[in-house]
DRENLOVO-888554 format. One record per residue (C-alpha): residue number from 1; x, y, z. Coordinates in pm, 1 decimal. Layout:
// DRENLOVO-888554
[NUM, [X, Y, Z]]
...
This chain:
// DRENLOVO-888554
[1, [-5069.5, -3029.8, -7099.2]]
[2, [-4756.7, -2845.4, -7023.5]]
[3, [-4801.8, -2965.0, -6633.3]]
[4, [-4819.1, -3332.0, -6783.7]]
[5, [-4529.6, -3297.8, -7007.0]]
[6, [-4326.6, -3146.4, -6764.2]]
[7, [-4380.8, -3456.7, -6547.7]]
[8, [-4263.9, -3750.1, -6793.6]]
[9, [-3931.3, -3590.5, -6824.6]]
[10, [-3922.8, -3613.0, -6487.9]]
[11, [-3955.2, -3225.8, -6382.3]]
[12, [-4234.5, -3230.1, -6049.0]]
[13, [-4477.7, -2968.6, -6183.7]]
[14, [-4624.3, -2724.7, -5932.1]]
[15, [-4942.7, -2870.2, -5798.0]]
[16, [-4917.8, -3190.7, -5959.7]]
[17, [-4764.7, -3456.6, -5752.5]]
[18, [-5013.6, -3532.1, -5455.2]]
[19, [-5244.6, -3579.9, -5738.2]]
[20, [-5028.7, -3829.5, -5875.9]]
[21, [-4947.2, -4017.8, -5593.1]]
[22, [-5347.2, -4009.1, -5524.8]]
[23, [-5377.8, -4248.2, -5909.1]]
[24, [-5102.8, -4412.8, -5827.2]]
[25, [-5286.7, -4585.3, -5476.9]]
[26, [-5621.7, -4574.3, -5662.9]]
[27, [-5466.2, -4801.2, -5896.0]]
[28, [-5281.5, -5038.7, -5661.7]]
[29, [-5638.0, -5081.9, -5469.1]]
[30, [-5803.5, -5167.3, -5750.2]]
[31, [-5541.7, -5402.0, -5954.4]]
[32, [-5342.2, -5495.5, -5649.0]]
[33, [-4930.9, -5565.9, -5673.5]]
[34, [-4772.3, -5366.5, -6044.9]]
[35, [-4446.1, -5259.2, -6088.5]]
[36, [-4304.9, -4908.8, -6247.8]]
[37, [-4349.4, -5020.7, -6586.7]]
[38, [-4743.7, -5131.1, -6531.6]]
[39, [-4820.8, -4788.3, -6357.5]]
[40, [-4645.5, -4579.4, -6633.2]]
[41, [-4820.4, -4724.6, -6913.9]]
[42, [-5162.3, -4672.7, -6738.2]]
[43, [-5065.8, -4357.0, -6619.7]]
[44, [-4860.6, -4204.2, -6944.1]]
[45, [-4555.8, -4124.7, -6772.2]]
[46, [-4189.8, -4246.4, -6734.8]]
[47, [-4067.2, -4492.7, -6539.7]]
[48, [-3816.4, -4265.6, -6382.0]]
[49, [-4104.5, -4018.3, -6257.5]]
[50, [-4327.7, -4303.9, -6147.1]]
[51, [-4032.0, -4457.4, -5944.2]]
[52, [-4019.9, -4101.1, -5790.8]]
[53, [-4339.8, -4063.4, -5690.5]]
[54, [-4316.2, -4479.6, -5534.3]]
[55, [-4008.4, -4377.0, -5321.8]]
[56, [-4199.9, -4063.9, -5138.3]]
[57, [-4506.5, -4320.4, -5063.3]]
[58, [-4292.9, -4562.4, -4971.5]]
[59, [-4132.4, -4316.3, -4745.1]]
[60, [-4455.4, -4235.1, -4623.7]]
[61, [-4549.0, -4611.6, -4510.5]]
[62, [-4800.7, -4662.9, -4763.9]]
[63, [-4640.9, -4889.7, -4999.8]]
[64, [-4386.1, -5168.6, -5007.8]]
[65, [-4261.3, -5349.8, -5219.0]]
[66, [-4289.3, -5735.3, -5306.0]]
[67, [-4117.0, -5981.0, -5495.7]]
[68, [-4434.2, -6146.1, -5710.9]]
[69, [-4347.6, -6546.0, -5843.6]]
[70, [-4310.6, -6543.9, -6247.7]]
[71, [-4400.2, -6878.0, -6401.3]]
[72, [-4037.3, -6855.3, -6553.7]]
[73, [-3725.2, -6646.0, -6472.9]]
[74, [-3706.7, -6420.7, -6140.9]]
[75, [-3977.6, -6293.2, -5944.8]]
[76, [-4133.5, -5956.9, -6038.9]]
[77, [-4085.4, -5698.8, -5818.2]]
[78, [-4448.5, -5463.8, -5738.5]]
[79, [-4600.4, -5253.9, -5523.6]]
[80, [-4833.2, -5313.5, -5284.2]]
[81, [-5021.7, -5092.5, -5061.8]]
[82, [-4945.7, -5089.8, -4688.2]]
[83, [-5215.8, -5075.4, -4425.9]]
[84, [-5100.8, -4726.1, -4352.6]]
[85, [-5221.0, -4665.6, -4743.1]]
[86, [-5562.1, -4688.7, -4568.4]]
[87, [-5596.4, -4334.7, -4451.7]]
[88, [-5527.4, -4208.2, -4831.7]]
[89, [-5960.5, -4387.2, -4911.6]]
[90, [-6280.4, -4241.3, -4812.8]]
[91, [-6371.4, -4344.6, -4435.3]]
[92, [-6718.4, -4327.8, -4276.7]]
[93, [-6604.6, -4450.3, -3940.0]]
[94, [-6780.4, -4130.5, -3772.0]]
[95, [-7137.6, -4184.6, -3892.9]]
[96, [-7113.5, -4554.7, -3760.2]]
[97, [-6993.1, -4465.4, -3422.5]]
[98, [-7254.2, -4179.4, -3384.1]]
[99, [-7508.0, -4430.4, -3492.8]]
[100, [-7446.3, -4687.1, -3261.9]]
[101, [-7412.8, -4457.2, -2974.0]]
[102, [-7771.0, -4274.5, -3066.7]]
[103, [-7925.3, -4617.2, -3089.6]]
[104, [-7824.4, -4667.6, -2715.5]]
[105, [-7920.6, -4284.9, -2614.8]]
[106, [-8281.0, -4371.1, -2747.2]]
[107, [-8346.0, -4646.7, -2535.6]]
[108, [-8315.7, -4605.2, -2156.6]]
[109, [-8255.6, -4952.1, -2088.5]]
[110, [-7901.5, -4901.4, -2258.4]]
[111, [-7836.7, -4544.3, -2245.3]]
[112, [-7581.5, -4601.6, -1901.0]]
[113, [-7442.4, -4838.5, -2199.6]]
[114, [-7245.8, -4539.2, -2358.9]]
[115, [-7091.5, -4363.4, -2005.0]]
[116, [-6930.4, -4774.7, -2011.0]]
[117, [-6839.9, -4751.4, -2332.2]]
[118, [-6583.1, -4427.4, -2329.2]]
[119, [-6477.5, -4541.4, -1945.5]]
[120, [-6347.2, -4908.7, -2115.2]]
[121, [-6199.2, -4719.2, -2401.4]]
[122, [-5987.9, -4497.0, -2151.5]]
[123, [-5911.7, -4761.9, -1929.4]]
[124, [-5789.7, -4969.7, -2309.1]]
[125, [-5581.3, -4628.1, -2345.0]]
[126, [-5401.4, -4591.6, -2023.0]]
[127, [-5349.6, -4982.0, -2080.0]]
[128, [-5187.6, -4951.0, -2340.5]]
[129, [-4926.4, -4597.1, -2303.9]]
[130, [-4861.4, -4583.3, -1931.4]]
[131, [-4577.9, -4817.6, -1983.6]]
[132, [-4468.1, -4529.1, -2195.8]]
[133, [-4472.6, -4268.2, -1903.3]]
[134, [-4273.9, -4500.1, -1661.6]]
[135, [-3931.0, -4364.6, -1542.8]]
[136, [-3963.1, -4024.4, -1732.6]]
[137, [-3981.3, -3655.9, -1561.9]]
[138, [-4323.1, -3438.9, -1624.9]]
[139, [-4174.0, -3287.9, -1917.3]]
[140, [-4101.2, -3611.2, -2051.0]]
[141, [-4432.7, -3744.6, -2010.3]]
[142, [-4562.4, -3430.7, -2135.9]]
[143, [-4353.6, -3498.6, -2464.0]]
[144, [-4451.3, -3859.6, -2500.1]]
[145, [-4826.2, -3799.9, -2443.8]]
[146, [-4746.3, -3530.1, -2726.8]]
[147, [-4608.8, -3794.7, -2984.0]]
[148, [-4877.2, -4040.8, -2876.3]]
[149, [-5140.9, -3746.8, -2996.1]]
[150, [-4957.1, -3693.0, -3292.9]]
[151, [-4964.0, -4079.9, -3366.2]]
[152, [-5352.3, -4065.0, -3362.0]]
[153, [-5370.4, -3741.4, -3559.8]]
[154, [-5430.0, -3467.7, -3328.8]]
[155, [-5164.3, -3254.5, -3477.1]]
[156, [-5056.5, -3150.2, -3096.6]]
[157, [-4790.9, -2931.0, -2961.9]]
[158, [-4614.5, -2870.9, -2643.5]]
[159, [-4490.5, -2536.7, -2493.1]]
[160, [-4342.1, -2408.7, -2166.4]]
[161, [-4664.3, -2273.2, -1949.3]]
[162, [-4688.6, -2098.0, -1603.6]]
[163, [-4378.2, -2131.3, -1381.1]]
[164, [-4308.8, -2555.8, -1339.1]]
[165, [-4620.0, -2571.7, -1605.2]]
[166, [-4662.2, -2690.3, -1988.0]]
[167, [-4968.2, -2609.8, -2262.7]]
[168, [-5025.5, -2899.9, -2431.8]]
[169, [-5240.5, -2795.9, -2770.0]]
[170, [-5435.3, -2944.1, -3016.9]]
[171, [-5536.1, -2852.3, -3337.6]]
[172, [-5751.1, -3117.8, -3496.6]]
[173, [-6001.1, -3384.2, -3334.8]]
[174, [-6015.7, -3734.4, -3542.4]]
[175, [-6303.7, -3796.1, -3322.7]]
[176, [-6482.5, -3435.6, -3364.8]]
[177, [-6839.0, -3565.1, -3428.8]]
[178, [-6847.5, -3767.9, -3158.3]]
[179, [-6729.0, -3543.1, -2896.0]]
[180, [-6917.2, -3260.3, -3010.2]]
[181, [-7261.5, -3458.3, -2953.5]]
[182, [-7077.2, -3650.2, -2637.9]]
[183, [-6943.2, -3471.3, -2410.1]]
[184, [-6805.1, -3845.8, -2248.0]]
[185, [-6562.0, -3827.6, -2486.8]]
[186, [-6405.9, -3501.4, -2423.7]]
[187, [-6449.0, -3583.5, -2005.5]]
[188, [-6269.3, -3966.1, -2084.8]]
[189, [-5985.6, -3769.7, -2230.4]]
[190, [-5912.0, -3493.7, -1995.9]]
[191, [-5915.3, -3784.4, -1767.1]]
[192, [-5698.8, -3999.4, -1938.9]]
[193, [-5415.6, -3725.9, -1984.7]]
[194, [-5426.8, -3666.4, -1549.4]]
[195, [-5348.4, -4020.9, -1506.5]]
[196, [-5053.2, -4067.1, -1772.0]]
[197, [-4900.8, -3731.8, -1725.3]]
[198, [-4957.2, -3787.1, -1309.8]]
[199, [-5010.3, -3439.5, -1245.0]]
[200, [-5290.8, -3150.1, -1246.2]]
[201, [-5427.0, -3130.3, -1577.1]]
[202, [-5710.1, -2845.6, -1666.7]]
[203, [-5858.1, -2805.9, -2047.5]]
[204, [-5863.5, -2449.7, -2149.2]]
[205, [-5988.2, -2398.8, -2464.1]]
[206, [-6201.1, -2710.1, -2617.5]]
[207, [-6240.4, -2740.0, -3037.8]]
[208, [-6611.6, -2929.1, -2993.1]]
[209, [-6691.1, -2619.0, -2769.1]]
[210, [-6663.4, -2380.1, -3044.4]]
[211, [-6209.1, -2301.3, -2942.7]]
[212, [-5993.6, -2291.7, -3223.7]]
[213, [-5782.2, -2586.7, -3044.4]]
[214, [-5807.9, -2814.0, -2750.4]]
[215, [-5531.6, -2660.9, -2458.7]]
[216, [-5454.9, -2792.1, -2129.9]]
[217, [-5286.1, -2680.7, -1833.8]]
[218, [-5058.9, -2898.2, -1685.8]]
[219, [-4824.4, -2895.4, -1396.1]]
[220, [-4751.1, -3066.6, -1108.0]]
[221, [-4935.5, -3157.6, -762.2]]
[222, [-4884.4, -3365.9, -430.0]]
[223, [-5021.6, -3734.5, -313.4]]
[224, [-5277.4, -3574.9, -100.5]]
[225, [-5395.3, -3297.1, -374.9]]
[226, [-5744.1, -3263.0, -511.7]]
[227, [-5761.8, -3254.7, -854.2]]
[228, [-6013.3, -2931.6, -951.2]]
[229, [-6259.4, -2766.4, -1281.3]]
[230, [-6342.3, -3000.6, -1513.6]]
């Protein structure tokens, strides 16, 4: 109670606000577009605190808001959820890619099916950021192919390695039940990472191989040089 009524005066109780914000986008997904007013009624706060709570999802990307058409007078202005409010709901992306893939391991007709399927979606990938990498020094590939981790959730970090060398590290893997059952995908990446960053990439430590994080080596090598491990 005292958490509650701390909040419609507009005080952020301790604990509280992701909570919140968590009603707040169940609501808009299941009633669509409502303004301030709509979501403090439903939600018994203030208009001030819900407004609060709007402005840190909007800064998050996962609302906008819309002007909505009034039969008479000026358009209503709601939120709406953003596409970007999709990572807030339940996904079950995982079990749907690991059943597809098991459905072409169990027949041998198909199985070469799946070593295709992670080369086209590294080939997609390289598509799609080496125009990234163009014109920039190793570290600045190294820093790109850091944000472009980031972007797909891979919480990833860069650091100064070995002489000429970085570390690049990662901490979470969106993809972790996959690559723990296919190795492909763990091989695709390592892969992927040598031809954007141009330069010798090894994998250190590996999360689906029981490592706290995914680390590679990186640094740089010649035309003619032979690319070793794994």
């Amino acid at each position: 109670m005292a958490d509650l009524m701390a909040e419609r005066d507009g005080v952020e109780a301790v604990g509280t606000a992701g909570a919140t914000r968590g009603r707040l986008l169940s609501l808009l997904r299941k009633q669509g577009g409502m303004n301030a007013a709509m979501l403090a009624a439903e939600l018994g706060l203030t208009e001030m605190a819900i407004r609060r709570h709007m402005h840190e999802l909007e800064r998050q990307g996962s609302v906008s808001i819309v002007p909505q058409r009034q039969p008479k007078g000026r358009p209503l202005h709601v939120y709406v959820l953003t596409d970007a409010a999709d990572r807030h709901f339940p996904r079950n992306y995982h079990t749907l890619a690991i059943d597809l893939l098991a459905e072409l391991e169990s027949d041998p007709d198909t199985l070469p099916l799946i070593d295709r399927m992670f080369e086209g979606r590294k080939r997609k990938l390289l598509e799609r950021y080496a125009p990234r990498m163009e014109g920039k020094t190793l570290e600045e590939r190294v820093r790109e192919l850091t944000a472009i981790q980031n972007g797909g959730g891979y919480m990833a970090e860069m650091e100064r390695g070995d002489g000429d060398g970085y570390m690049l590290h990662e901490y979470n893997c969106p993809i972790s039940d996959v690559a723990g059952r296919y190795d492909q995908a763990c091989q695709c990446e390592l892969s992927l990472f040598r031809s954007l960053l141009e330069a010798n990439v090894q994998r250190t430590e590996c999360l689906a191989k029981g490592g706290n994080r995914c680390s590679y080596a990186i640094g740089n090598f010649g035309p003619a040089a032979l690319l070793s491990g794994e």
